[in-house]
N, C-alpha and C positions, 0 to 999 in steps of 0.2 A: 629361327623359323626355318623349316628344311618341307622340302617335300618331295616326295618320292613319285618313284612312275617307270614301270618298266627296268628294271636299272638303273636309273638315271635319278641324281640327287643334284638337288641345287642347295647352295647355301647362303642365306639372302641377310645374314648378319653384316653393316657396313661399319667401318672405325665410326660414322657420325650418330648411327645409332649407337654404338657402346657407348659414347662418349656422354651420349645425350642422358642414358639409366646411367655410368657412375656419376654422372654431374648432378641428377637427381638423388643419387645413391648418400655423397658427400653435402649435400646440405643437409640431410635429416642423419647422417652419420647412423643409423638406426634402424633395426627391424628390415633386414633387405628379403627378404621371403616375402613378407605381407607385399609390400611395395612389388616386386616381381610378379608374384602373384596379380596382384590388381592389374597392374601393366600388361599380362600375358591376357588377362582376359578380356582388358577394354579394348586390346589387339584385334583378339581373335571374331567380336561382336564388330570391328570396322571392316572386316573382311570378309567376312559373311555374306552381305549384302552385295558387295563387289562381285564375289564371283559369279560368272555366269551360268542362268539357270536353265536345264532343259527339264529330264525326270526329276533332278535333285540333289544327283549321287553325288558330284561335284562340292555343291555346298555341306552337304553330311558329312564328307569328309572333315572339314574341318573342326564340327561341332563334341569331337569325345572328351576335349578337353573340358566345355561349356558344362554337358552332363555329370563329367567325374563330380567337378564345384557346385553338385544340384539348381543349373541352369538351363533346362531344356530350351532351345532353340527350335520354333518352327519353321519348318523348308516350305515356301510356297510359292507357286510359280502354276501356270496355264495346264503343264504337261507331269508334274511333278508326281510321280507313281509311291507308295510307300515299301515299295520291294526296292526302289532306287534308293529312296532314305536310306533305307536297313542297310544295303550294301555298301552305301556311301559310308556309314556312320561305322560298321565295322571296320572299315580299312585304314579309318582314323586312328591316331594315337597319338601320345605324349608322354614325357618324364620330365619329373621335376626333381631338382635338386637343391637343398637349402641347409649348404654346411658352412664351417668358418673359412674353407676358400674359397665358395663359391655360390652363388647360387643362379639357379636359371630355369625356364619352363622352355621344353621344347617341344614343340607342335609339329607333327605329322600328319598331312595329310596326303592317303598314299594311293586314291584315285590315281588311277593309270596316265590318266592326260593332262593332270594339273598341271604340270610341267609346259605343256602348252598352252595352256586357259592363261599362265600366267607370263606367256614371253606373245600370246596377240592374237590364236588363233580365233577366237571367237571377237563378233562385231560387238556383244555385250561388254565383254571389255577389253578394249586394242591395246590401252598399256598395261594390261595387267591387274591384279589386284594387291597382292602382299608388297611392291616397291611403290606402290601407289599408297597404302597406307603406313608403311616406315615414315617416307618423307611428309605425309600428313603429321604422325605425331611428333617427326623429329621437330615441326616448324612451328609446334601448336604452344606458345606462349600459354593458353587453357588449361590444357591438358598439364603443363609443368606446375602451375600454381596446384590445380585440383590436388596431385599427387603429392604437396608436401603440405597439404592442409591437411591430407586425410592422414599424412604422416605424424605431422602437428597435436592434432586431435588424439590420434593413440597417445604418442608421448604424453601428451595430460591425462591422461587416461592412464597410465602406467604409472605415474608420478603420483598421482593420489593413492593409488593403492597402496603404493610402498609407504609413503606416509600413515595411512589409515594403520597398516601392518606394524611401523614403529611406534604408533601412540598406544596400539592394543600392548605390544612389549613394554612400553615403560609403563603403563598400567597396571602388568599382572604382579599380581603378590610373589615377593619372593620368600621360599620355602627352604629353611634351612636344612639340609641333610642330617638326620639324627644318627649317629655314630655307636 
């Protein structure tokens, strides 16, 4: 999770979070995209709320990723303008990668002062919001089970097909090549 502002990039990936996605990565041995994917997003919807709101732009920022995955997020708050959205929600971005070394979703949000929304400037929120929610998920017992049931569930889900697909093959008539 990195965000930008001015120059200025933080980079808020800690060894306890890594450890905590391959810990989850090695129980299900299996499908790490899906699983990143879900993790980047149920992220990005705890952080959301977190950050503090004045017109909006703030929290837009972090929502391009939510949209790409057809999630629209509403920004709402007392003073929230939708020229603030627009601006916020462009400045946002992400990339995702899901090859056999690696995979990962990276989140940009490149509001100018998130950099400081996220180290106390604002009374909305004084620690922050993105180390506030790493250490939420690193500690959420919840959140680990949900993530290898719903891993669980595919893997059955994948496992029947391929059975289904070998009963269709040892069913079909074989046709001898006429020479």
């Amino acid at each position: 999770m990195i965000g930008q502002g001015d120059g200025l990039t933080f980079d808020l990936i800690t060894d306890g979070w890594e450890a905590f996605v391959k810990d989850l990565l090695r129980c299900v041995e299996r499908d790490e995209g899906k699983l990143v994917r879900k993790i980047a997003i149920d992220f990005v919807k705890a952080v959301i709320p977190k950050t503090p709101v004045d017109q909006g732009r703030a929290r837009a920022g972090w929502q391009s990723y939510l949209l790409d995955q057809g999630m629209p997020i509403r920004i709402s708050g007392r003073n929230v303008t939708e020229q603030a959205v627009v601006e916020g929600t462009a400045e946002g971005t992400f990339r995702e990668e899901f090859s056999r070394d690696d995979a990962f979703v990276e989140i940009i949000n490149g509001v100018s002062y998130i950099i400081y929304l996220e180290y106390g400037s604002s009374d909305q929120a004084p620690a922050g919001m993105v180390r506030i929610t790493f250490r939420e998920f690193e500690a959420s017992e919840k959140l680990t089970k949900e993530y290898r049931a719903m891993l669980r569930d595919e893997i059955a889900e994948a496992n029947k097909a391929a059975d289904a697909a070998a009963r269709r093959a040892l069913h079909r008539p074989y046709r001898m090549p006429v020479i």
